[in-house]
C-alpha positions in Angstrom: 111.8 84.4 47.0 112.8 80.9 46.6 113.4 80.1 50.3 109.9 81.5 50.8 107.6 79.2 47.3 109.8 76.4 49.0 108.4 76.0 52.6 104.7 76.5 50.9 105.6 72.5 49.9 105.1 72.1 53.7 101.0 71.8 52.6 101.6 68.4 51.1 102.3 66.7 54.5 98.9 67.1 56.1 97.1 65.6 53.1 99.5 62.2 53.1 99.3 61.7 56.7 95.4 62.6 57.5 94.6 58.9 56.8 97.2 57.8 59.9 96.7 60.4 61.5 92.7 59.9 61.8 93.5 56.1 62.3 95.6 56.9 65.3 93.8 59.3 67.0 90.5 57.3 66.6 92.4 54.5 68.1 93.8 57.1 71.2 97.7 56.1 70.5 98.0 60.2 70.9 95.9 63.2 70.7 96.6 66.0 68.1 99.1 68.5 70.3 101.7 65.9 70.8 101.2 65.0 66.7 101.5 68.6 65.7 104.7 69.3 68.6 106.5 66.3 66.7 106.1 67.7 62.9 107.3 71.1 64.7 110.3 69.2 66.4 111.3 67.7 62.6 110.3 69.9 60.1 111.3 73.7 61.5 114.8 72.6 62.1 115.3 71.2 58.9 113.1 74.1 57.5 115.9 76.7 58.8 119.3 75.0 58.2 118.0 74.7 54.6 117.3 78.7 54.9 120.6 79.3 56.5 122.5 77.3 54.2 120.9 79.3 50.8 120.8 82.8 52.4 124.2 82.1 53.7 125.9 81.5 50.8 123.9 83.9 48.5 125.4 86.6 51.1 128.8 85.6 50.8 128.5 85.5 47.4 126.9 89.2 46.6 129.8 90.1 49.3 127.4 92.1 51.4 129.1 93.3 55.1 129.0 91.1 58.0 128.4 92.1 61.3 125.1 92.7 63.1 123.7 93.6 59.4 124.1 90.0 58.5 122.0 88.5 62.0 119.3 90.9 61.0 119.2 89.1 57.5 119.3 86.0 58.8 116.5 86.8 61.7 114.4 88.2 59.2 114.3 85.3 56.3 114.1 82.6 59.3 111.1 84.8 60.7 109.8 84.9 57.2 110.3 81.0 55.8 108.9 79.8 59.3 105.8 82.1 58.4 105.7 80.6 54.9 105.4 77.3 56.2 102.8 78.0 58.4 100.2 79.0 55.8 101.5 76.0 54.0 100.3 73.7 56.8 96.9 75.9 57.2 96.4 75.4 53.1 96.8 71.5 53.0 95.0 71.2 56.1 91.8 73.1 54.9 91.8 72.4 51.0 92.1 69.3 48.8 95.7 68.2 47.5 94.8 69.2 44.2 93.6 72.5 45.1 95.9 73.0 47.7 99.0 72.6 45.2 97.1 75.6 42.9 96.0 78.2 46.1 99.4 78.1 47.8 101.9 79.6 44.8 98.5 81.9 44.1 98.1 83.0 47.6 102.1 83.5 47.7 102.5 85.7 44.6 99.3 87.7 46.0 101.2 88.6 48.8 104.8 89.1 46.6 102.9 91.1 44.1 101.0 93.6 46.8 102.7 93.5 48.8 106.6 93.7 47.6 106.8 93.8 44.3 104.3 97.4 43.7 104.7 100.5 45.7 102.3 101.2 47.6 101.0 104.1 45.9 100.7 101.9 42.8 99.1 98.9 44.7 95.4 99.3 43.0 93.1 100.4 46.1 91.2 97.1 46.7 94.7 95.0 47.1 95.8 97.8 49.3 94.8 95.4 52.2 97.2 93.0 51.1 100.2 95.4 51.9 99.1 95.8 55.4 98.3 91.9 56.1 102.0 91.0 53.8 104.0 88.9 56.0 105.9 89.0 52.3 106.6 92.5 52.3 107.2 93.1 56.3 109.8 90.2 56.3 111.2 91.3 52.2 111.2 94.9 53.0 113.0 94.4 55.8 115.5 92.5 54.6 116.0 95.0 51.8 116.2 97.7 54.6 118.9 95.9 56.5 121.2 95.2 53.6 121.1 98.8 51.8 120.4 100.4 54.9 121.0 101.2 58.8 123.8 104.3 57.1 125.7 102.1 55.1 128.8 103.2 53.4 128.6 103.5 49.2 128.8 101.0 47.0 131.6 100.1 45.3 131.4 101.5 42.1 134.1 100.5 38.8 137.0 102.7 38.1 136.5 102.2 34.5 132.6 103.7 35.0 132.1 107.1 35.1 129.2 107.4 36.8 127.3 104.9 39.1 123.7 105.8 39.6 123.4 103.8 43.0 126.6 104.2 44.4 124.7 106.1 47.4 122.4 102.7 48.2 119.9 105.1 50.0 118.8 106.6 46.5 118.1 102.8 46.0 115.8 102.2 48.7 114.0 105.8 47.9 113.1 103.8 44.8 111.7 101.0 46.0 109.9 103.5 48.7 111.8 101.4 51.5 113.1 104.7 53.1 110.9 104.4 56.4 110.8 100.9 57.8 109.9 99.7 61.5 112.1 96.5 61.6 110.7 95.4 64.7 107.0 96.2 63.9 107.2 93.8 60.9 108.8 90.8 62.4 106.1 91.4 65.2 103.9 91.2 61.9 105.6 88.0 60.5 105.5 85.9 64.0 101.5 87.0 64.9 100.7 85.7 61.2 103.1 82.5 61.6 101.6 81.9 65.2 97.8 82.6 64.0 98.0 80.1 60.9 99.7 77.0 63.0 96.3 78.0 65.5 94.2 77.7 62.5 95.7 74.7 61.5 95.1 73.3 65.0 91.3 74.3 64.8 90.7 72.4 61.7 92.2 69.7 62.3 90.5 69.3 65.7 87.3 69.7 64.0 88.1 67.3 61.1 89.5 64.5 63.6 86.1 64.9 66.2 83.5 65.6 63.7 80.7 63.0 63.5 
């Protein structure tokens, strides 16, 4: 989760620079494509070594297997951070600082809560929506799948404890109702809602920097 709150700080930088920005494209040093290509170019590398150097170590930490397991974790909390900071650009672009700083945690724990947090069956019928729309829970779910998952071999369980009630890490995932999970359907998710917020971003800010 904290990779994810973290790249929703991405909807302070339209706000600071919408005052240069306007200046410069009223004065035609650059139109708005080559803007937004060179805060892609800085920010989404920067953006993923920080994710890859978190997940990385909290992997080798929790001493989960490597293997292809592990480039399916990473794949998936890139996939999911990128998304993240899309809706963070989208949010500073088309709200106030102030309120911008308020709607982007709400928006995020709407989509954690809904979407990840509840089952399904216990998401209250008029948020169901959210778990359907969740890049949270596509990307989340996914990575939960991956780890505990995919026929992997039990858990290591104490000698000194007699009985380990998720020693079998499938009767944790029937739990969490993760049992049936379409990895490739849900990044499919996660990159049309990362590509459709950095087009919404583009719209507004067109229409902010050529209305009269």
């Amino acid at each position: 989760k904290l990779f994810i709150f973290t790249s929703y700080l991405s909807l302070f930088l339209v706000p600071l620079e919408m005052k240069v920005l306007t200046r410069e494209h009223f004065n035609r040093w650059y139109n708005l494509p080559p803007y937004l290509l060179s805060v892609l170019l800085i920010e989404v590398p920067f953006q993923i070594c920080c994710t890859w150097s978190y997940i990385g170590i909290s992997y080798w930490l929790t001493s989960q297997p490597f293997g292809f397991r592990f480039y399916l974790f990473v794949l998936l909390c890139t996939l999911s951070t990128l998304c993240a900071q899309a809706w963070g650009y989208f949010i500073g672009a088309t709200t106030p600082t102030k309120i911008a700083v308020f709607l982007g945690p709400v928006v995020a724990c709407l989509f954690s809560i809904f979407g990840f947090c509840i089952r399904y069956r216990d998401t209250p019928v008029f948020f169901r929506w959210l778990y359907h729309l969740s890049y949270y829970r596509a990307g989340f779910q996914s990575v939960v799948y991956v780890v505990y998952g995919l026929d992997r071999e039990d858990l290591t369980c104490p000698d000194n404890i007699y009985y380990c009630h998720y020693l079998n890490p499938t009767k944790f995932l029937q739990e969490m109702d993760i049992t049936d999970v379409n990895i490739a359907s849900n990044m499919s998710l996660i990159i049309v809602i990362g590509c459709l917020m950095h087009a919404l971003t583009y719209i507004t800010l067109w229409f902010k920097l050529n209305k009269r």
